[in-house]
C-alpha positions in Angstrom: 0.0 0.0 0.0 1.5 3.1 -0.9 2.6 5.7 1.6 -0.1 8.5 0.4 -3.6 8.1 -0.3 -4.2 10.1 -3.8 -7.9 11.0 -3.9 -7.5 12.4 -7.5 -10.1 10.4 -10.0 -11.3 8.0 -6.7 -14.8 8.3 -5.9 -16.3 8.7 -1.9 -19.6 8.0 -0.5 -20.6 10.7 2.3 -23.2 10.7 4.5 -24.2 14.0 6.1 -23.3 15.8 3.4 -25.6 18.4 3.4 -24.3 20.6 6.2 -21.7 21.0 8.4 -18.5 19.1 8.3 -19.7 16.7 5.8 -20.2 19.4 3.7 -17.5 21.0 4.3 -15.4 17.7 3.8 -17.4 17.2 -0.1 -15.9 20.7 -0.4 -12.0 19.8 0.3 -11.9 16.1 -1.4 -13.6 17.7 -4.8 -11.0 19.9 -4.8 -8.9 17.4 -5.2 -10.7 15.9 -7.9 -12.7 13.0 -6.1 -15.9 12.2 -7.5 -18.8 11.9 -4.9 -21.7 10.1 -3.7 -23.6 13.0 -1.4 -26.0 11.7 0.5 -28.5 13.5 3.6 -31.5 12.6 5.1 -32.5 16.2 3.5 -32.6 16.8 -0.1 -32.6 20.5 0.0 -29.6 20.5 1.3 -27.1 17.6 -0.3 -28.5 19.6 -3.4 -27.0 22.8 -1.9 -24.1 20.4 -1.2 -23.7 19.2 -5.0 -24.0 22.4 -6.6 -21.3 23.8 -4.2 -18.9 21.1 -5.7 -20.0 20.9 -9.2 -17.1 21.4 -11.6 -16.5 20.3 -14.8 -15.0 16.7 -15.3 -16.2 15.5 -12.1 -19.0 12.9 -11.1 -21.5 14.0 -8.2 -24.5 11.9 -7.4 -27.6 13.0 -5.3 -29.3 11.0 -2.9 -31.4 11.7 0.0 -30.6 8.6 2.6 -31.8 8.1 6.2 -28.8 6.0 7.8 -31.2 5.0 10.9 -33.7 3.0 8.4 -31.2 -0.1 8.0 -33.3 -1.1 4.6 -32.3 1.7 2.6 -28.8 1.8 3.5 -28.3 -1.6 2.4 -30.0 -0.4 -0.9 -28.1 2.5 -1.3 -24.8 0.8 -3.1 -27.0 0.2 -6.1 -28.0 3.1 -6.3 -24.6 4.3 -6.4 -23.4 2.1 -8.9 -26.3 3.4 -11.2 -23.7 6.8 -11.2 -20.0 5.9 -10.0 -18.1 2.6 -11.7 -16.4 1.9 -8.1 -16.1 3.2 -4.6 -13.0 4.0 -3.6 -13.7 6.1 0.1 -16.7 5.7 2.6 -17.0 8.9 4.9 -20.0 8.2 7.7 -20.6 11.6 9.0 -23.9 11.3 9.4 -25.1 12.7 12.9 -27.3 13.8 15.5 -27.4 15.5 19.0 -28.6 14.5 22.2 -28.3 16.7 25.5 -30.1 15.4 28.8 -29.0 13.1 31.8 -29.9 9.1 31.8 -32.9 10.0 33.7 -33.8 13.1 31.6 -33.6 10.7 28.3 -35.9 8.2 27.4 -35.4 5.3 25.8 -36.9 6.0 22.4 -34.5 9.3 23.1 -31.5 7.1 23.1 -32.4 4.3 20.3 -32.6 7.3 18.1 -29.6 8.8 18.7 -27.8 4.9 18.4 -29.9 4.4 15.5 -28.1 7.4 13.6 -24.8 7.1 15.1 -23.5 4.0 15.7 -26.0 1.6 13.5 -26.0 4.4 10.5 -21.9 3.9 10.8 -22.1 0.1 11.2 -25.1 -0.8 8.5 -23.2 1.9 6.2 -20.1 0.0 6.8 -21.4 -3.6 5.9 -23.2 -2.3 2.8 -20.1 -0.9 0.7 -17.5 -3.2 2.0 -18.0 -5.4 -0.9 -17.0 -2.2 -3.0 -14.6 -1.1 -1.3 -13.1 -4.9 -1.4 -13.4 -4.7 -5.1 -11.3 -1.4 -5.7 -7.4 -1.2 -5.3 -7.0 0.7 -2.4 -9.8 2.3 0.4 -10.4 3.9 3.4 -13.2 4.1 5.9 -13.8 7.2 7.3 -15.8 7.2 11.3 -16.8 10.5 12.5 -16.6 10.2 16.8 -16.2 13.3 18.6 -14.8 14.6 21.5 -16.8 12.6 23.5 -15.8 9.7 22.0 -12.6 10.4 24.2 -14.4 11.7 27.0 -18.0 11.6 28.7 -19.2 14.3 30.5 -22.2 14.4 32.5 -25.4 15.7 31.2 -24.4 12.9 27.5 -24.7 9.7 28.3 -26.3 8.4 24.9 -24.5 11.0 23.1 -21.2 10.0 24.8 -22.2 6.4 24.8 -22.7 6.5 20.7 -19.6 7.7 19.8 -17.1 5.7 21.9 -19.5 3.3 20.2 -18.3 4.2 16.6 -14.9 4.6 18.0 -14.7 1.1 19.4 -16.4 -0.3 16.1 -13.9 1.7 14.2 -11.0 0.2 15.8 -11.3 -3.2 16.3 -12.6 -2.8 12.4 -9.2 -1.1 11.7 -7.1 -4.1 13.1 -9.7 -7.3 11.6 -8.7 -5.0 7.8 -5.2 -4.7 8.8 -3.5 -6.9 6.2 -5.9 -6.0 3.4 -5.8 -2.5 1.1 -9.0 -1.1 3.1 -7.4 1.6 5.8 -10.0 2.9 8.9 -9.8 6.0 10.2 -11.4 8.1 12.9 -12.2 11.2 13.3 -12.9 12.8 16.9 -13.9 17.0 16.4 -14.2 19.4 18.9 -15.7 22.8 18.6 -16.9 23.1 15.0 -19.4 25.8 14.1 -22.8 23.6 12.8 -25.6 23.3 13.6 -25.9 20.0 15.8 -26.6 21.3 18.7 -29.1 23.7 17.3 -31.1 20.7 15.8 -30.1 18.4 18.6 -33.4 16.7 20.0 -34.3 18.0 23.3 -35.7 14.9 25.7 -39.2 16.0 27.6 -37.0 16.1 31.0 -36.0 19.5 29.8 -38.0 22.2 30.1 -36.8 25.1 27.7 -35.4 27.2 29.9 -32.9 24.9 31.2 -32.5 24.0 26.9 -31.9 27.7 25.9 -29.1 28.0 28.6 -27.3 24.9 27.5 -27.9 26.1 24.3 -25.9 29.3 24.4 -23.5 27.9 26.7 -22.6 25.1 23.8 -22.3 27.5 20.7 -20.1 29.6 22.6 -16.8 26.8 22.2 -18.2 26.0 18.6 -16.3 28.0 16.9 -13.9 26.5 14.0 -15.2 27.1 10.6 -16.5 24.1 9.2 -13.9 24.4 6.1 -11.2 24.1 8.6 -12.5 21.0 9.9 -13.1 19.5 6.8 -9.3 20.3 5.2 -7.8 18.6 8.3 -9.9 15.5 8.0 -9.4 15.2 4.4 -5.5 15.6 5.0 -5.5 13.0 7.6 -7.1 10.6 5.1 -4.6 11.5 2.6 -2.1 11.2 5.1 -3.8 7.7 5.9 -3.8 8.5 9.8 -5.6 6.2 12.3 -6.9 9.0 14.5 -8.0 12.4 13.3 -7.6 15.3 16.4 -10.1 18.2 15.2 -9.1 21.2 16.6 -7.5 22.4 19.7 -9.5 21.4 22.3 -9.4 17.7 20.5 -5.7 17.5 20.9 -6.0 18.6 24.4 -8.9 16.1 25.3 -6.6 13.4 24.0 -3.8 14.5 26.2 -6.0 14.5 29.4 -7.1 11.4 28.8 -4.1 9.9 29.0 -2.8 11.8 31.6 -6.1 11.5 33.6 -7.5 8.6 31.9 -10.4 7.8 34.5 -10.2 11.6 36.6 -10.5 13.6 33.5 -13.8 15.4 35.0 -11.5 17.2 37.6 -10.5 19.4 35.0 -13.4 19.3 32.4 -16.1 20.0 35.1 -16.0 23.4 35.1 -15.8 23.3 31.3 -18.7 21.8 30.2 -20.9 21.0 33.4 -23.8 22.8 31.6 -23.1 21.9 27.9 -25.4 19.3 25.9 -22.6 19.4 23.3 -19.0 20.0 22.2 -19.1 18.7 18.8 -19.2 19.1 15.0 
């Protein structure tokens, strides 16, 4: 396998690309001339998405795809055949938010939030493998998050579905090991979408409480999305395991291992009161 992975004339598969950082990481690999299969459960937006990226000479596809409904991901590889000869890349960015504490969320709350992030990532996973088996050299692309490192109090099903996709992504990573088909995953910090905007709000919450922890978690979102989505792409490129979004990432993975079960000393005061720190 070579040293570099050249995205030139390869095609990815993106989940979540309508907004945010998978839009924003659509934006940085068509710059580099991959092709794309853009898929979001809206298709407003992944049209937004495709006509951002349009240029001449490259292939875009369009497809509005609900990762939590297990039946259409596992049609959606035909339908990308009908427009792409091969996949080459699979990005699962796909995401949702979920603030409350165990006993705020119910459990509909936290199927949901599973449903999209860790089963989207998984059922995504198992439908393009044969693709991605079939081309010469691929990667697999996991979107975590901070709290895939870390879980504070106040995200237990948020927290719990991304060391989810981080534990899925890694023992994945070593089971692929000795073939072409590379894993990596990506933790973000503090990007600037709109996750915990649209984040689902459990009835334990009264909107008081919700407007304060909104505020509260859009204050430390604060890289541009484009940022974001250049350093991912470059780790991919760069074929790195782990991908540390933004300061407070790096420093997240430090404290872990410095701290690795008496983090919340120190992150307490931090984010006590946030439902999210995340793309």
């Amino acid at each position: 396998m070579p040293s570099r992975l050249r995205l030139a004339g390869r095609t990815a598969v993106l989940t979540g690309a309508g907004s945010g950082i998978g839009r924003a990481t659509a934006v940085a690999l068509a710059a580099r001339g991959c092709h794309l299969a853009l898929a979001d459960i809206s298709a407003e937006r992944v049209a937004d998405t495709a006509r951002l990226v349009a240029r001449e000479g490259l292939r875009v596809s369009v497809h509005r795809l609900d990762v939590s409904d297990r039946a259409q991901v596992m049609a959606f590889p035909a339908q990308v055949l009908q427009h792409h000869v091969g996949v080459d890349l699979l990005f699962n960015v796909a995401g949702v938010g979920l603030g409350g504490t165990y006993e705020q969320v119910s459990d509909d709350d936290v199927a949901w939030v599973m449903d999209v992030n860790f089963w989207g990532t998984v059922w995504m996973t198992r439908a393009f493998l044969p693709a991605l088996r079939a081309c010469d050299d691929a990667q697999i692309v996991n979107v975590s998050s901070v709290f895939g490192m870390v879980a504070p109090a106040g995200n237990v099903a948020y927290s719990a579905s991304k060391f989810a996709v981080r534990g899925f992504s890694e023992a994945l990573r070593w089971e692929l090991e000795h073939t072409h088909i590379g894993v990596t995953v990506v933790h973000p910090g503090g990007v600037a979408t709109n996750i915990a905007n649209d984040a689902r709000v459990p009835d334990g919450v009264d909107e008081a409480e919700r407007q304060r922890k909104l505020v509260f978690s859009n204050k430390r979102l604060r890289m541009p999305p484009s940022k974001a989505g250049e350093i991912i792409v470059r780790g991919v490129e760069a074929r790195k395991l782990r991908v540390l979004v933004g300061w407070d990432a790096v420093a997240i993975s430090l404290l872990t291992r410095l701290m690795p079960v008496r983090y919340w000393n120190v992150l307490g005061s931090w984010v006590r009161e946030s439902p999210n720190v995340e793309r």
